[in-house]
MARPAPA-812328 format. One record per residue: residue in one letter; x, z, y of N, C-alpha, C in turn. Coordinates in pm, whole numbers, plus 50000, padded with zeros to 5 digits. Layout:
N
AXZYXZYXZY...
This chain:
643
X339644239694618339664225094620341024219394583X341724227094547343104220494475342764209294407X343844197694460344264188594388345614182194397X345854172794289347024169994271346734150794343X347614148594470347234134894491348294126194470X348024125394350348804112894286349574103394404X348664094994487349044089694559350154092294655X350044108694750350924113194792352184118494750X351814118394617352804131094524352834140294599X351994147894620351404162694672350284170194635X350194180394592349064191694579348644198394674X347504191794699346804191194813346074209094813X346354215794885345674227294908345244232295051X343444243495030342614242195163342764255095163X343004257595274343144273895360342644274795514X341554283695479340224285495523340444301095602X340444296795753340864311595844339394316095892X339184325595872337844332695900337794346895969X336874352496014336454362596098335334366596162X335544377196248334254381696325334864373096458X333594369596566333914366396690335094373596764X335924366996817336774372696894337964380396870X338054376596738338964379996639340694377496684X340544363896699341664358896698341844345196588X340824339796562341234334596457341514319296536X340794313596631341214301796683342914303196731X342874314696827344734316296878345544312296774X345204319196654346624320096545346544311296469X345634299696495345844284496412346294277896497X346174283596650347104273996698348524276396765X348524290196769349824289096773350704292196653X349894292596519351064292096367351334275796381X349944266396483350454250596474352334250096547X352244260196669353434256996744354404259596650X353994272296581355684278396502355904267596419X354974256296392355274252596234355474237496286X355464233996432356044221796471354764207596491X353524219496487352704211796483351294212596602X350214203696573349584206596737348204203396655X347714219096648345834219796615344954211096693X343954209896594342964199396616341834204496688X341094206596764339764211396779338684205596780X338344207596714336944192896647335494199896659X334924188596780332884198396763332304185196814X330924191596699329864180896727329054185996822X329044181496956328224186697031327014187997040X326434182996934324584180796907324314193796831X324804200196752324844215396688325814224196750X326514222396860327644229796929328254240796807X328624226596702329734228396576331324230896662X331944235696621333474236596686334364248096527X335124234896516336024240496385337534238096422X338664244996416339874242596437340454231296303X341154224496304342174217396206343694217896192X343844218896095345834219996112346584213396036X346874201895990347414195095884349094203095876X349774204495759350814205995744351634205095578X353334199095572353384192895447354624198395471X355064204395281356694209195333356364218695189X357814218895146357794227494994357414219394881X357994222994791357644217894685357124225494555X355574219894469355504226394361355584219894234X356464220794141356954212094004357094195094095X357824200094152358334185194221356864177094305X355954179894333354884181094443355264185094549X355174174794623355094187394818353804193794784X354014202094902352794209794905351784206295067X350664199495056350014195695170349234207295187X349014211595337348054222895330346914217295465X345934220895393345114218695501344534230295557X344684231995716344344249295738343224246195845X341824254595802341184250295888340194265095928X339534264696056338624277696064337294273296016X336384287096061334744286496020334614285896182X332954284396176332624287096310332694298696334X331974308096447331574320196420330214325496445X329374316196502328234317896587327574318096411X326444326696466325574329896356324474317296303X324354312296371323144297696373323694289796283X325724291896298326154277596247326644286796061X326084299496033326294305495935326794294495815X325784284695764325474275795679327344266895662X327554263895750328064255995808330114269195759X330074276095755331144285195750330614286895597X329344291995544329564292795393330474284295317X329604274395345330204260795283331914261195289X332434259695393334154260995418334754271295370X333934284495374334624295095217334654293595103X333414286095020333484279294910333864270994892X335054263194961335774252594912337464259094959X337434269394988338824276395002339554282094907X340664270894928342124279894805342034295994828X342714295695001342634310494986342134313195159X341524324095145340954328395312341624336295348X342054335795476342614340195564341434353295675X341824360595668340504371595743341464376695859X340854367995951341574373996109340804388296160X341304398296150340164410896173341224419796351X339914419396438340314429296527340514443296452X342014448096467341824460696404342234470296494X341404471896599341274485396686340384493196618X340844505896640339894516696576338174514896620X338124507296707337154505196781336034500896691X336774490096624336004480796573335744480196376X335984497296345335524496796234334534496296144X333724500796246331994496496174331954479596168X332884472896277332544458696264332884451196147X334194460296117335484453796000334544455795907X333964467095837333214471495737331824460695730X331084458495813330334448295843330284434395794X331914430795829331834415095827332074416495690X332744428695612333234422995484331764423795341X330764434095402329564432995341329164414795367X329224411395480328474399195541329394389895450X330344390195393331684377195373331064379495210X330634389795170330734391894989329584382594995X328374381995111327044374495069327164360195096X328294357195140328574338395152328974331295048X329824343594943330694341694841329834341494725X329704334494621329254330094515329244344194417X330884345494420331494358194364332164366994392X332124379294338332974389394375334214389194506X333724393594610335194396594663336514392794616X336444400894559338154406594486338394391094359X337614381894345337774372694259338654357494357X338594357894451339294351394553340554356194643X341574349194691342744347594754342244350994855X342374363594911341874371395013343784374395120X343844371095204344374372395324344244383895444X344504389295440343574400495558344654399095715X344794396995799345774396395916344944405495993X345414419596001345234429196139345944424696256X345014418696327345874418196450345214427596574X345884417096712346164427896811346644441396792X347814442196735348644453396668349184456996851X349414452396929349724455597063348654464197128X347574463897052346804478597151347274494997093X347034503097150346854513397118346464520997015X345254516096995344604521496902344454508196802X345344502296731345354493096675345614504196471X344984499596397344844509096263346304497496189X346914508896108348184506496092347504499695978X348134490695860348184486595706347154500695612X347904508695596347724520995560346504526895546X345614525595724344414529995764344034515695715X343994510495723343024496695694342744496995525X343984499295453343874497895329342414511695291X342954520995348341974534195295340584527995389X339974521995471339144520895527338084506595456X339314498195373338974487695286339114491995122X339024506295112339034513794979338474501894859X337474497594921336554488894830336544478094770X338314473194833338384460394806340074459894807X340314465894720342204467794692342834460594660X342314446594613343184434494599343564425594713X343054428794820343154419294947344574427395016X345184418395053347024422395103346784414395261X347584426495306347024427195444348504429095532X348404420095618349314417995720349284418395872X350504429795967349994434796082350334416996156X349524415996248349864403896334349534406296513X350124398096580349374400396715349304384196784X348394380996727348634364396730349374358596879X348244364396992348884361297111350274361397146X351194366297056352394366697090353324361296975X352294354696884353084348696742353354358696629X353154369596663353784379696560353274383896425X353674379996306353304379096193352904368396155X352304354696248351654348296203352234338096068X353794334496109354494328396014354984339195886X354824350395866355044359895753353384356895669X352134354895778350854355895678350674338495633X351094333895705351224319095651352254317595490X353424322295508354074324295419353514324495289X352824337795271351624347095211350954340695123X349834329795220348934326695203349284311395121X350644304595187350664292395079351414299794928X351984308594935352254315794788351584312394744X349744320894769348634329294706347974312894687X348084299894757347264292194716348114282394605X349434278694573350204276694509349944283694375X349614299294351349544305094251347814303994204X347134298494278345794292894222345814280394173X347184273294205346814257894151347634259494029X348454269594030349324270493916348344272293801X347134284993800346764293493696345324278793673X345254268293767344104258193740345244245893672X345974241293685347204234693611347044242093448X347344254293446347274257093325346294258793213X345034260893291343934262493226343704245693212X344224238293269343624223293274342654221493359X342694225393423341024228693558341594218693681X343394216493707343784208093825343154198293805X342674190793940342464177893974343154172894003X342784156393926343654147293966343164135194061X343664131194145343094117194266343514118594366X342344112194454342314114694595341464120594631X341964129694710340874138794812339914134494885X338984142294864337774130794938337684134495144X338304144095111338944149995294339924147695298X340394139495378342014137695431342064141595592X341604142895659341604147095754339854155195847X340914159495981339394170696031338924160196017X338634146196102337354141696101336404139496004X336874134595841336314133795796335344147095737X336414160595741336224172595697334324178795846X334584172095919333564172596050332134165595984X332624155495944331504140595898330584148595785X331914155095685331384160895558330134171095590X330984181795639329904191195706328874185795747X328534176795861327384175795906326484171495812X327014157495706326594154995596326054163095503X326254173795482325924182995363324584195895402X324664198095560323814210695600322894199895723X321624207495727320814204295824319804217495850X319954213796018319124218996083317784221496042X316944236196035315804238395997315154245196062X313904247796059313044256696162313514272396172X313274279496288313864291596287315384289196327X315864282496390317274278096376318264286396284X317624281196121318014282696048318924276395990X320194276495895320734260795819320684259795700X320584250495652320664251495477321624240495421X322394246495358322984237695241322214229295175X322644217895158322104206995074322364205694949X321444210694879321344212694732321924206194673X322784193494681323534186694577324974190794610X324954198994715326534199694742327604204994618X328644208994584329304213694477329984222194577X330444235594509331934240794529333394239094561X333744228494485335144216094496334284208094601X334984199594654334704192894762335244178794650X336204178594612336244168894526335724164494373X335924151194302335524148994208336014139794135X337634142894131338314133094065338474137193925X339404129093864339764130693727340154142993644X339784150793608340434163893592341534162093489X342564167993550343684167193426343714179093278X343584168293196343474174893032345024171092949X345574163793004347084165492951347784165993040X348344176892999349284185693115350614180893030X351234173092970352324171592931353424168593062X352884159193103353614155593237353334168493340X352514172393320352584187493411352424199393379X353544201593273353594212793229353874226093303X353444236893318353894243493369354404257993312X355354265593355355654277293273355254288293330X355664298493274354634309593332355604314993431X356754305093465356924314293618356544300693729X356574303193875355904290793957357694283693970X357494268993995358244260794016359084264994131X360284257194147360644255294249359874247194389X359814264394463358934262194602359024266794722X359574253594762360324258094905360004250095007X359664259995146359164252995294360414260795310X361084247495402362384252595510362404255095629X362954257395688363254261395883363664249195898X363674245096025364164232396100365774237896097X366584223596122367924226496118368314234696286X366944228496386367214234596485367344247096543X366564256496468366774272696484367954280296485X367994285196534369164290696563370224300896435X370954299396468372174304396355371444319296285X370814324396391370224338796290368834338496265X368444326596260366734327696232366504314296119X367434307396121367684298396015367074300595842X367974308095821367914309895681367054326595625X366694327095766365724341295745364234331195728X363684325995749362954315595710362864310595592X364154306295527364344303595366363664314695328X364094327595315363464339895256362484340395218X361874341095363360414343395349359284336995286X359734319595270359194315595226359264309295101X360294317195031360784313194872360344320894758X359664319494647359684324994554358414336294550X357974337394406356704345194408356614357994451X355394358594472354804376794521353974379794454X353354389594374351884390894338351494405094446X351754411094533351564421394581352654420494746X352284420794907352814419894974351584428895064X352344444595125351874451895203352994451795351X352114450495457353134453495601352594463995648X353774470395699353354483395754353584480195920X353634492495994354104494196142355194497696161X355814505196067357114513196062358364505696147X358354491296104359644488396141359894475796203X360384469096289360424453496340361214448396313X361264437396276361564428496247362094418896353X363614422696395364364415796499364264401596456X364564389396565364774375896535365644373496466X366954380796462368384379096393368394383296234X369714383996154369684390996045369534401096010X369794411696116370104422696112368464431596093X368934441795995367344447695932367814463295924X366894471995931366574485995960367324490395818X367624502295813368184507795677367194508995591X366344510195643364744510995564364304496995462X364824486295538364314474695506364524474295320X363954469995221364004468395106364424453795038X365654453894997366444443295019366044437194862X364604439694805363954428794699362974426794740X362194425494866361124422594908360974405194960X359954400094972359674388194966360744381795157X360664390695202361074385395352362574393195373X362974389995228364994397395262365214384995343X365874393995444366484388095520367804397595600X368664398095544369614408495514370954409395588X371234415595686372424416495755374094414995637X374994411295651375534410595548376314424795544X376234427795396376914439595355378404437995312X378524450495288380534445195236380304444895097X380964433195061381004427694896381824434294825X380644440194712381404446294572382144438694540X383044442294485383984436494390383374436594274X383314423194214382674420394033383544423593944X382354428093840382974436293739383224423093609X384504421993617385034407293510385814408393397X385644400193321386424396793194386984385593267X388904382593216389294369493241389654363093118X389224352693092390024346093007391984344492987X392194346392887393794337792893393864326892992X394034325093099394734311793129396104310093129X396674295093186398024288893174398594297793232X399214298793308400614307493363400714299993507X400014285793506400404282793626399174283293709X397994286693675397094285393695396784303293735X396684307693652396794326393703397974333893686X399094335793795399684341693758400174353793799X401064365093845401044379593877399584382693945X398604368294021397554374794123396574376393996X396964374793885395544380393784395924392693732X395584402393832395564415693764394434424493782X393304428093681392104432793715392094443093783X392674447593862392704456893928392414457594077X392274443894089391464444894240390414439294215X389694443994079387794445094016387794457594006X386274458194039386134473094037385234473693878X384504486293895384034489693758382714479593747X382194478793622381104468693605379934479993698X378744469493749377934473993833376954480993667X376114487793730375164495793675374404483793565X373714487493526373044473093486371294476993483X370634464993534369234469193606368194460593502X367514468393500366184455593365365584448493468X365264436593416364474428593477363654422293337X362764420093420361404410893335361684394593331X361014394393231360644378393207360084366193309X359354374493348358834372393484358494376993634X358514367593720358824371793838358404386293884X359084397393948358744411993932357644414894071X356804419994055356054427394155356774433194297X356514423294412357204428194545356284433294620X357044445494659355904455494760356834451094870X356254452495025356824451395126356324465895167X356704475795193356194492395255356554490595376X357494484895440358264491395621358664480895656X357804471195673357934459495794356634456095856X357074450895981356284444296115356604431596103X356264421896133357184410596122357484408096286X358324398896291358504397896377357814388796500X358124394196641357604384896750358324374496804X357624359396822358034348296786357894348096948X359134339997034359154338697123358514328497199X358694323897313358204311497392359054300197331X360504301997375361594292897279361314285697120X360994296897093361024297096945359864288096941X358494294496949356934282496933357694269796943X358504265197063358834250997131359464244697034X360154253196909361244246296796360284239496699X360904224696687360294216096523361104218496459X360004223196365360144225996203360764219796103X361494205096137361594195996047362624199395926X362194195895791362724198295676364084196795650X364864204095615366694201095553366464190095482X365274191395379364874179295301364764167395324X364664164095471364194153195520365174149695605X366484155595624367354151195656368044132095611X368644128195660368964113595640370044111995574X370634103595483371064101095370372574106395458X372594094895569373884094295663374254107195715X372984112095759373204128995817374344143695697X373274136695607373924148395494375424143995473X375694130095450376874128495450377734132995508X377504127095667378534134395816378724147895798X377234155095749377804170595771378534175695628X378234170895538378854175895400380544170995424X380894161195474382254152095513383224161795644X382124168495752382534174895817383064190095766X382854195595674382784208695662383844210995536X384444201695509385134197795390386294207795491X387164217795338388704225795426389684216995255X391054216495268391374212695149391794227895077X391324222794968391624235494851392724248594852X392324256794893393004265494899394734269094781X396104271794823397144265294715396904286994664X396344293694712396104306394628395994307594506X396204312994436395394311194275395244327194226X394144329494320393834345894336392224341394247X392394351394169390344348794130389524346094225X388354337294235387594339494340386694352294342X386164352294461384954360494461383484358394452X382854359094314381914352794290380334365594352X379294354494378378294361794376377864369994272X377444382294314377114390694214375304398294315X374554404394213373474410394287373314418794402X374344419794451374404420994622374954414494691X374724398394647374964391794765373414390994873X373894390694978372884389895106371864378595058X370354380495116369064366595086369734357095195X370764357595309371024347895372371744335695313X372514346595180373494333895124373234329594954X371734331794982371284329794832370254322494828X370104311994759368834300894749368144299294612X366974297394576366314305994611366184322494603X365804331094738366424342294733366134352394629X364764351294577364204361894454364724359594342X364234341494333364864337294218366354337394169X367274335994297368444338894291368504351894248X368014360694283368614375894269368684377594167X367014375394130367074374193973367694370993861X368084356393889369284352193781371024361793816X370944367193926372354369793923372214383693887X371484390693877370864403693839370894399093658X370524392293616370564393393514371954390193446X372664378493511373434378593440374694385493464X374444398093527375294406493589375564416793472X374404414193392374454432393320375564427893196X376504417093211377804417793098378534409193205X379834408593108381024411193180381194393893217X382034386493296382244375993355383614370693317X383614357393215384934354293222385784339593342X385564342393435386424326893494387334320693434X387244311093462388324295593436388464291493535X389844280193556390044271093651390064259093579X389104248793591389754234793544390704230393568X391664220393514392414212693568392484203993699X391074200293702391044196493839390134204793942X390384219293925390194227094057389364232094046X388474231393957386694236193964386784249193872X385884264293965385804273493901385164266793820X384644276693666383594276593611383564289893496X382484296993534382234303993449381304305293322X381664311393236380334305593090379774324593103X378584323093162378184336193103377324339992998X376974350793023375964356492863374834351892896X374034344992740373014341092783372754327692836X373884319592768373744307992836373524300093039X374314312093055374634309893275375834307493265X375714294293411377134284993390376964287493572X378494290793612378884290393722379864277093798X379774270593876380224262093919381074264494069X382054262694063382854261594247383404252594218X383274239794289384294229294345385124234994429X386324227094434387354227194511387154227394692X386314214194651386124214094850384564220994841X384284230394760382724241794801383444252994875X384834251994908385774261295014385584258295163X385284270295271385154267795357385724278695500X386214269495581386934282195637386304292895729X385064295995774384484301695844382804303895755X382184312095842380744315595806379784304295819X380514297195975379354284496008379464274595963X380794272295855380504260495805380034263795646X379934269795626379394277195498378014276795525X377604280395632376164281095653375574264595643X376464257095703375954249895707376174235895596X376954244995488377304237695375376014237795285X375344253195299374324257995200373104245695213X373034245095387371584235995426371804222895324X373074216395321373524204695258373064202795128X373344216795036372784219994875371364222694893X370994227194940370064235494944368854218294935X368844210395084369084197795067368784186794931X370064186694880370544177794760369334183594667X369354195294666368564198194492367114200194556X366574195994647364894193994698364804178594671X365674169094722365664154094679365444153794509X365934161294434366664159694295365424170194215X364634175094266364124187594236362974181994057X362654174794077361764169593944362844170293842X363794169493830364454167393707365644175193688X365474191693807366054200093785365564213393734X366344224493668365974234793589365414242693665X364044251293641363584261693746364624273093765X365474276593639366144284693646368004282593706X368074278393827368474274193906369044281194012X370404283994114370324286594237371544284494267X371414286694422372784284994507373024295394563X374784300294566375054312094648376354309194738X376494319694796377894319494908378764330794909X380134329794871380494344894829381834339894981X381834353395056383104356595142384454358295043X385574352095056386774358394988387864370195043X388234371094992389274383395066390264375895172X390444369595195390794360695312390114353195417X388844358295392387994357295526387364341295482X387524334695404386924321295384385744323895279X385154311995292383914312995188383414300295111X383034307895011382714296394872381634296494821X381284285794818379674281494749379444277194587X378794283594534378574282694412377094279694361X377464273694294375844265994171375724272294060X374344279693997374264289093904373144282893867X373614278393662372204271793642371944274393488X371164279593441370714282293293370784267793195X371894267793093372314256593062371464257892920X370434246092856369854244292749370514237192639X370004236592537370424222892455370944209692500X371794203792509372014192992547372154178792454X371614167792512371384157392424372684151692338X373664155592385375104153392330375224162192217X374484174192219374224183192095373414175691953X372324175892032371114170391961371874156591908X372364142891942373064134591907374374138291808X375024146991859375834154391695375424157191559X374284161891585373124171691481372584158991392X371804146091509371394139491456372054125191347X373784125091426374954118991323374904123091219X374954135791162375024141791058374264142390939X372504136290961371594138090887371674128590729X371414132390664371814124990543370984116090487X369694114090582368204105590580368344092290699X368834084990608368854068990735367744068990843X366834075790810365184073990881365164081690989X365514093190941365764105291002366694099591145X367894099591096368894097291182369044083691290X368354073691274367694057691343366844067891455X365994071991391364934077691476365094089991569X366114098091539366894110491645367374097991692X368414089891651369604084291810368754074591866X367694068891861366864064591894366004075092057X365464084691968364664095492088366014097292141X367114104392144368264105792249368244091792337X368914080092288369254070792353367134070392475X366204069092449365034068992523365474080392616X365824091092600365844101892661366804100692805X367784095092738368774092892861368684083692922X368114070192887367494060792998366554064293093X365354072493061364754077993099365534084693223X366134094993191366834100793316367874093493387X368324082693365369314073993446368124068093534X367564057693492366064053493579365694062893698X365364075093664364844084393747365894091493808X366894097293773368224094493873368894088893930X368004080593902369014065494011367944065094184X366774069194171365884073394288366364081994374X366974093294328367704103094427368804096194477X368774100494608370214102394688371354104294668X370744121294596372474128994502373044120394404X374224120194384375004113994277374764120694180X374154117594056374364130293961375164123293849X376174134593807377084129993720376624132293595X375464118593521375174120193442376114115993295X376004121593186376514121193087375064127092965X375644128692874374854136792775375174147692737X376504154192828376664168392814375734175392945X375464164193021375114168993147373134172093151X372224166293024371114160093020371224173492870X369704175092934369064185592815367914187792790X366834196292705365474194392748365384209692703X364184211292806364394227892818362904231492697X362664247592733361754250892591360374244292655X360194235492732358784229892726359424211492746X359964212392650359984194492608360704184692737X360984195792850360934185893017362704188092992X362954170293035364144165193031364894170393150X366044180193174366454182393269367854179993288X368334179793479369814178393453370614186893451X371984191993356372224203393385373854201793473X374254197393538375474195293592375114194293717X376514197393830376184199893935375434185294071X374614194794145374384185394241375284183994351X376104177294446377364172494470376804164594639X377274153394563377584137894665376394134094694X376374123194809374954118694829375274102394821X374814095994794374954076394813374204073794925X374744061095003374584062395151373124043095123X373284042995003372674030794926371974032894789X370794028594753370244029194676370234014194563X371234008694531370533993894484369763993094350X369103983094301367993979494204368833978094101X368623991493987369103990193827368863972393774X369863969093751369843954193626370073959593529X369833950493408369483953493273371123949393243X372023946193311373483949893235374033963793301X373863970293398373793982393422373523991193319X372133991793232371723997893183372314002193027X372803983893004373273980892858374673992392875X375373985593035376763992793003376564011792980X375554014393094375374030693093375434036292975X373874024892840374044035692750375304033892661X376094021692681376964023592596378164034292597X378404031892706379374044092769379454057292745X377624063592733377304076392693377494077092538X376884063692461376834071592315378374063492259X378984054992293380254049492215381044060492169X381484065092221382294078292212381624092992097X380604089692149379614096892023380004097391890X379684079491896379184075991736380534076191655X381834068591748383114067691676383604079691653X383224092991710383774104791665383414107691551X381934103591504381644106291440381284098191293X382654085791342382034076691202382494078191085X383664087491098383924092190944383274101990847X382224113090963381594121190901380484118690852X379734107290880378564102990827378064104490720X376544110190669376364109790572375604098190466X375404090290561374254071890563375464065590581X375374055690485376604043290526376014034490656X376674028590748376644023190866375374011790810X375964004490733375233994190636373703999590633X373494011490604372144014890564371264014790675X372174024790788372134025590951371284012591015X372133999990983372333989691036370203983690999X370443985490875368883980390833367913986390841X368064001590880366684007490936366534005491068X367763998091153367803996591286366873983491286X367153976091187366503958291171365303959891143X364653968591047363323974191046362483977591106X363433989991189362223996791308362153986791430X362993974891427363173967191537361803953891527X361793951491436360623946891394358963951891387X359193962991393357873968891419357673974891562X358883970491667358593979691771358473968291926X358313975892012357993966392153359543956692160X359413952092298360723942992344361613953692419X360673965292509361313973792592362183982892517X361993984392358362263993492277363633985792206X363443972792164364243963592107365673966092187X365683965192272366793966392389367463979392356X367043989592319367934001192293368554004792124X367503996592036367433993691866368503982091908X368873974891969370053965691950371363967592002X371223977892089372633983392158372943996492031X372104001291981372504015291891373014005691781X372693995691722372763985191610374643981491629X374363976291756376343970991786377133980491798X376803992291852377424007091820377954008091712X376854006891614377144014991469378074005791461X377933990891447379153977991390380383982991432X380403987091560381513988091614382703998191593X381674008491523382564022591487383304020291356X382484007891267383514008091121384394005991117
């Protein structure tokens, strides 16, 4: 039932917890409600002694969408069969709460014959969930035994849990909004997403629906009502995906931890719930403490790194020449070590196995913690703490220590995706710079640009930690009109302080494209490029002026990546404590500011006399809107102005 609700700006997705009686499946909707800051619904019509759990919950983002999830159970009583079909066939992805005592394997084998005959199709053609719980008995069947005992059905990824005590439940939640995220992705692309409003917004209505659709029959039998559909909805289906384009890796998508959790359970949370999986197995082998700290076993590319910190390689670097006053006796490569190995990576996101984890058991404390978003932090808040954590610039002028592919998932955002980009752009050599005014920056291979401000220096771990929440933050506000290929890291220095860095895949930029397009030796040609530039960058001033973050736009800063989407490429920073309403002399001055400098650089090289310039500007101005006129008359006084 994916949809996209316009209204909310959210992609609305249904996750559907199911089982045999006595499973566990009511416990672990309501206490994944406690972990997640929230309080289940229990909804029954007492005239069919209907009883369905509800769970509303919103958080993460997909291509700049929150992500709404609606999590709800089946019944289990056999009478109300009808009544549970229906709620599997409208499920993103199912959740299968299974007692897995050895006890109960003829039952397990049972329900999953009984689950293939509710299903339209194939098993294995649906977002299958499997949660073994009551892992606290004895005879509880490890991942392993379950997998060989579910021989028949090898696409379903299966997670140990023991609900009564919280354990796993926020690792299969995790999981499961991946697995329904990556169904709206592959219906986005086919053009299959819906677009509207949901015709369920909440249990009650989701209660109303049901009763509406099945009735009671002789034999206390039930039957579906023949007009029902599959989708629960029936809105607009989207056939131009221009505005929602998507690429073949998933967006930036992130549910956060509350700021309230504690210093070692914080950003182990980020982890888990960042970045794709197509494959996630839990074993028994190993637990999963509350803190950072993880077993030697633990596999530090798996979806739930959450990584004690290791001692930092030294990066393997190229330096540029700098001034003399800027690097001097402390630039000697010799406290770099050799370049790291260099590792292939794919195009796309790589296949994560999890082999040797338990997840962990969620305490009494812990249930009691709200969830609330970094994202949703307050304009004033981010300020105080970004203002608080400020050290002044270190007077060293030692290289820094930049992230490289072993930095820890604690100090990397997003953590796969991070790895990824720093993994890649690891396999050649690194040249640093210092700007003039203080800011690392590195140009790497492959078009990766490294960023350290001056005050991204910090004198301890906890304010570093709590610098990251701040970025981490800024670019969820900013997230529509930032690059997927994107991240934030935290490198320790050899002096015990630490520095935060912005790593972002830099494209074409419109300041390019505006060079290219000075040059053209076709008046038509060239009206009509500085034309699409000048649209381009209003466009993104408008829509950057909505965020919080300051973004320091320019046209070196503004680019459009290989699917046409206008992005920003310069760092995210400052926050404005005020939003006021763009005027149309605002706008005049913005674009002048961006292209003046442009055009006069370039008015001697021209290959169109200004004159010629001037009258295809008077032309196309005549054939075009008033909203359009406004940018055909500022490019017009430009050109005058450069002769």
């Amino acid at each position: 039932m994916a949809i996209i609700d316009k209204e909310r700006n959210a992609v609305v997705v249904r996750i559907v917890y199911d089982g045999p009686p006595h499973a566990g499946t009511t416990t672990s909707i309501n206490v994944l409600g406690n972990i997640l800051g929230r309080t289940a619904q229990a909804l029954s019509a007492e005239v069919i002694d209907l009883r369905i759990d509800w769970l509303e919950y919103v958080g993460g983002f997909f291509k700049g969408y929150k992500i709404a999830c609606q999590i709800v159970s089946t019944p289990t009583s056999d009478h109300l069969r009808a009544y549970r079909h229906l709620l599997l066939q409208t499920a993103d992805v199912i959740v299968v709460v299974l007692d897995a005592r050895l006890s109960e394997s003829a039952a397990i084998l049972a329900y999953f014959q009984n689950l293939q005959q509710c299903l339209p199709q194939p098993v294995r053609v649906y977002k299958i969930i499997v949660q073994a719980n009551k892992q606290d008995q004895v005879d509880a069947l490890s991942v392993i035994q379950l997998k060989e005992l579910l021989s028949d059905y090898p696409e379903i990824k299966i997670v140990e849990t023991t609900a009564t005590l919280g354990k796993g439940l926020r690792e299969t939640f995790v999981l499961t909004v991946r697995s329904a995220v990556e169904r709206a992705d592959a219906l986005m692309s086919q053009g299959k997403l819906s677009l509207g409003k949901p015709e369920i917004e909440t249990g009650e209505e989701l209660l109303a629906w049901l009763q509406a659709n099945c009735a009671v029959t002789v034999n206390e039998e039930m039957v579906i009502a023949p007009a029902v559909e599959s989708d629960l909805s029936a809105p607009k289906v989207v056939e131009e995906t221009s505005k929602l384009e998507i690429s073949s890796k998933l967006a930036m998508v992130e549910l956060l931890p509350s700021d309230e959790l504690s210093e070692e359970r914080d950003l182990e949370t980020l982890s888990e719930i960042t970045e794709e999986t197509s494959e996630l197995e839990i074993s028994s082998e190993v637990e999963l403490p509350p803190s950072d700290e993880l077993s030697e076993e633990r596999d530090l590319e798996t979806l739930s790194e959450i990584t004690e910190e290791t001692s930092k390689l030294e990066i393997s670097s190229e330096v540029e020449s700098l001034p003399s006053d800027e690097l001097s006796e402390d630039r000697d490569l010799e406290t770099l070590s050799e370049e790291t190995s260099e590792l292939e990576i794919s195009s796309k996101l790589a296949t994560v196995e999890v082999s040797a984890l338990v997840p962990a058991e969620t305490t009494e404390l812990e249930l009691g913690e709200a969830t609330e978003f970094i994202a949703n932090l307050s304009t004033d808040e981010l300020v105080t703490l970004e203002e608080s954590i400020l050290i002044s610039p270190s007077s060293n002028k030692r290289l820094p220590k930049m992230p490289d592919e072993d930095t820890p998932a604690q100090w990397l955002w997003p953590p796969l995706m991070g790895r990824q980009i720093l993994t890649e752009v690891f396999k050649h050599a690194l040249k640093p710079r210092r700007h003039s005014d203080g800011t690392w920056i590195v140009n790497g291979y492959g078009n990766w640009r490294f960023f350290s401000k001056p005050h991204w220096h910090y004198p301890n771990a906890a304010e570093a930690r709590k610098a990251l929440r701040v970025h981490i933050s800024l670019h969820l506000q900013c997230s529509p009109i930032l690059s997927e290929q994107r991240c934030i890291a935290v490198t320790q220095e050899r002096d015990d302080t630490w520095r935060l860095w912005q790593i972002l895949h830099v494209v074409p930029t419109l300041a390019e494209y505006l060079q290219q397009v000075l040059l053209e030796d076709n008046a038509n040609r060239l009206v009509a490029g500085a034309y699409e530039c000048a649209s381009h960058y209003l466009v993104a001033y408008r829509q950057c002026h909505q965020y919080s973050p300051q973004l320091e736009l320019s046209l070196e800063n503004l680019g459009i990546d290989s699917h046409q989407q206008l992005i920003y490429l310069g760092t995210v920073d400052k926050t404005s404590n005020h939003l006021p309403s763009i005027t149309d002399e605002e706008l005049l001055n913005a674009l002048k500011q961006a292209f003046s400098v442009a055009i006069v650089s370039k008015s001697g090289q021209l290959k169109v006399s200004v004159e010629t310039i001037i009258e295809e500007l008077a032309q196309m101005s005549s054939s075009n809107a008033s909203d359009q006129m406004f940018i055909l008359t500022t490019l017009a006084e430009l050109f005058v102005e450069s002769m």
